[in-house]
N, C-alpha and C positions, 0 to 999 in steps of 0.2 A: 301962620299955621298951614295955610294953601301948600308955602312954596317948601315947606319941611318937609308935607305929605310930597310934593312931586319930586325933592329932591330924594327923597327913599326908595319910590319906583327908579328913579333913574341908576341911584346904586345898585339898585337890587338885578336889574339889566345889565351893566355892566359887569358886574360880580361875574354874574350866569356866562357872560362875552368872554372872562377872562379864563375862568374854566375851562370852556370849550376850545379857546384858544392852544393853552399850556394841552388838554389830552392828543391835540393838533401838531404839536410841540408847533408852533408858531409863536418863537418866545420875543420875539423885537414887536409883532403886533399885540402881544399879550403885554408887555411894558407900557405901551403906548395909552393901551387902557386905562391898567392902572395908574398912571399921570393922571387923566383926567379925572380918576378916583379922589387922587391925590389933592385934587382942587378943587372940588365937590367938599370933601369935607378931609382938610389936614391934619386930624388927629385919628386916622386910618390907620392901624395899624396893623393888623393884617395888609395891608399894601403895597407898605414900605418893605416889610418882610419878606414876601413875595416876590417882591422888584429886585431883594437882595439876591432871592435864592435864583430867580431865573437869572442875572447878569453872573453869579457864582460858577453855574452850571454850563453856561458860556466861554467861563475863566476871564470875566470881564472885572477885574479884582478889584479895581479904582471904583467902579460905577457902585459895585455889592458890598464893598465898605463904606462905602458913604450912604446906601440905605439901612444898611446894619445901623448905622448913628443914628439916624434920623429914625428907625425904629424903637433904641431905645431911649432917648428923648422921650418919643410919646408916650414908651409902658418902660421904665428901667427896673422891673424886676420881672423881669422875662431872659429866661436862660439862652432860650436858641440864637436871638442874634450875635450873643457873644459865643456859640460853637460855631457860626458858620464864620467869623471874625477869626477865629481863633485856626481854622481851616486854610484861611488869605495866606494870614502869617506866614503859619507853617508850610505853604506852598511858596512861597517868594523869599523862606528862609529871614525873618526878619525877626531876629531873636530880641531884639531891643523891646517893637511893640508887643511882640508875647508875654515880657517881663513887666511893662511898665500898663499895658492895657487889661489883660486876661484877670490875672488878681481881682480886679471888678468884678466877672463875671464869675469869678469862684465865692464872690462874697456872699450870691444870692442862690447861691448851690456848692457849701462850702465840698461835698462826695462825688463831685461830678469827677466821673473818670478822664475824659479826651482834655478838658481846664487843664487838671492838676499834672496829667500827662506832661501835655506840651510844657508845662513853666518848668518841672521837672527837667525837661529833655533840654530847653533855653538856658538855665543854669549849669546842665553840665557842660552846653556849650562853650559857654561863658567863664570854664573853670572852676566856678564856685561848687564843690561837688557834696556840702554841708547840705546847703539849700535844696540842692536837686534829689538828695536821697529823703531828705522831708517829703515834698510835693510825690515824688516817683511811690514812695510807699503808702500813701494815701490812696493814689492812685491803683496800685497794687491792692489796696487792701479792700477796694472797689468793686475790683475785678480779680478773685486770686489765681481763676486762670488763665491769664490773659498773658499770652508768650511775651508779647513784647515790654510788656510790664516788669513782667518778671527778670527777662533778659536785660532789658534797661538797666534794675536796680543792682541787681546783681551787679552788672559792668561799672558801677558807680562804688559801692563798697568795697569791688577789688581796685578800684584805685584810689577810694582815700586809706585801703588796708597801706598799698604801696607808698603812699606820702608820710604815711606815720614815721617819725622821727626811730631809728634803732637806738637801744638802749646800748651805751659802751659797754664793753665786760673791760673789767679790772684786769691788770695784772695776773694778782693769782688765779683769778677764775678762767682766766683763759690757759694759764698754765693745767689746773686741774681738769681744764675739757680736753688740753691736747695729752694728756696722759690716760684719761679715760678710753679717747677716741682710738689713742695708739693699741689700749690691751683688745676693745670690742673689732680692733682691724685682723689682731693675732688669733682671737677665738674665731671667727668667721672667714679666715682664710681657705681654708679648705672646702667652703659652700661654693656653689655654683649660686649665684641670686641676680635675677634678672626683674627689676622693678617695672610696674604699668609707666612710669616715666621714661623709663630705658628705654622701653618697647615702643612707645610712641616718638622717643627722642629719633631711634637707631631707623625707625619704621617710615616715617614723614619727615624728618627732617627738621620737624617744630609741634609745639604743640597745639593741640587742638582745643575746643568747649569752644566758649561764647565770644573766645577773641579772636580765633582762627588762628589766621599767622602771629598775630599778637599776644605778645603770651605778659603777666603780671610779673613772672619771675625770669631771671635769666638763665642762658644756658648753662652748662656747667664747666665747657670748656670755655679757656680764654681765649676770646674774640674779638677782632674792633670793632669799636664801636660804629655806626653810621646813623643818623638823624634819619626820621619818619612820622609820619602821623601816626597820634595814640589812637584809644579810641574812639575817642569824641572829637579826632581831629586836628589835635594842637601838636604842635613838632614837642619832639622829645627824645632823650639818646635810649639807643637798644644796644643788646650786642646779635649781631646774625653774623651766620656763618656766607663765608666767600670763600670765592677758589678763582685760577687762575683766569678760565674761561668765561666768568662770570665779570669779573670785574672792569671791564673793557664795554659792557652791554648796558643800555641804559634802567635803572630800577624803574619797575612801574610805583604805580602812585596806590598807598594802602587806602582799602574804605574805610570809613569809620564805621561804627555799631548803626549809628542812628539813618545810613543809605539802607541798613538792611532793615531798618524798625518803624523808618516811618509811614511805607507805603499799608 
């Protein structure tokens, strides 16, 4: 009973030690501490926590994932070590553990925004862009005004709109569109009409919104093609425009959506 009672003053000193330390920002002496917390009594959790967040804040990513663990071991229905886990990830780019880790931590906070974000953002990595618009709208529906959200999902619906198979037109229906299209070319000969498309075509050179230079549709004249990164980064054929002086120069390399969404 003695040695309970002096083990709680002793926590309760160090605790006060590591506080004063961290407003000090003296975060390698403030580690140091909580170790010996750590040994005092190993089902600390506030400690491991702590030890996650100051090696995090470091960018010591190896050291603050493996107190992330060992925190949630002690208490596994505690949200935060899996955001700051979920933060490594996404920092070191490791879309595997986002996918195959995270889900845990969406289990015990099925609404959490930054979760359902990142698995969202991992799947569309990953191509699967079914999955990602699940995860991405939950997320969205989280936060409904949160740009990157919104921008994410959107840039995910215009490209499983673009994978959707086209329906053939028959014969005659294609005959009867090109007889339609011939009379509505004769009655509108004589307009001047310049579309918000023209005008951004004739204007930039490409279109704009959420893909920049990457556009869902193609131009309208024919072009060759050349290979690029989509949104999300995966190679894929476009058509852009080239001219003489250009094509001797080396292409730079496109960002994807998620350079501009993650930070």
């Amino acid at each position: 009973m003695q040695n309970t009672h002096l083990d709680s003053e002793v926590l309760k000193s160090l605790k006060h030690r590591v506080s004063r330390l961290v407003k000090e920002k003296k975060f390698n002496e403030a580690v140091e501490v909580l170790v010996e917390i750590t040994q005092i009594d190993p089902r600390d959790f506030r400690a491991y926590f702590q030890m996650a967040q100051l090696f995090f804040a470091q960018k010591k990513y190896e050291g603050a994932e493996k107190m992330c663990q060992q925190a949630i071991i002690v208490k596994n229905d505690d949200i935060r070590p899996w955001l700051i886990l979920g933060n490594i990830y996404a920092a070191n780019g490791q879309m595997d553990k986002i996918l195959t880790q995270l889900p845990a931590g969406i289990a015990i906070q099925p609404d959490n925004f930054q979760l359902n974000y990142l698995v969202g953002y991992a799947y569309a990595k990953k191509g699967d862009f079914q999955k990602a618009a699940q995860y991405l709208k939950k997320a969205q529906e989280k936060e409904p005004d949160n740009q990157k959200a919104i921008q994410a999902l959107q840039a995910v619906n215009a490209t499983l709109k673009k994978l959707q198979p086209q329906t053939p037109i028959s014969p005659a229906g294609a005959e009867n569109e090109a007889k339609t299209h011939s009379a509505n070319s004769k009655n509108e000969d004589s307009k001047v009409r310049t579309s918000s498309w023209q005008t951004t075509q004739n204007s930039s050179g490409n279109q704009g919104g959420i893909w920049g230079n990457i556009s869902s549709q193609q131009h309208i004249q024919n072009k060759p093609a050349s290979a690029h990164n989509d949104v999300w980064g995966r190679q894929e054929q476009t058509n852009t425009s080239q001219n003489s002086n250009q094509s001797s120069q080396p292409q730079q390399k496109k960002k994807s959506i998620w350079d501009n969404l993650k930070n």
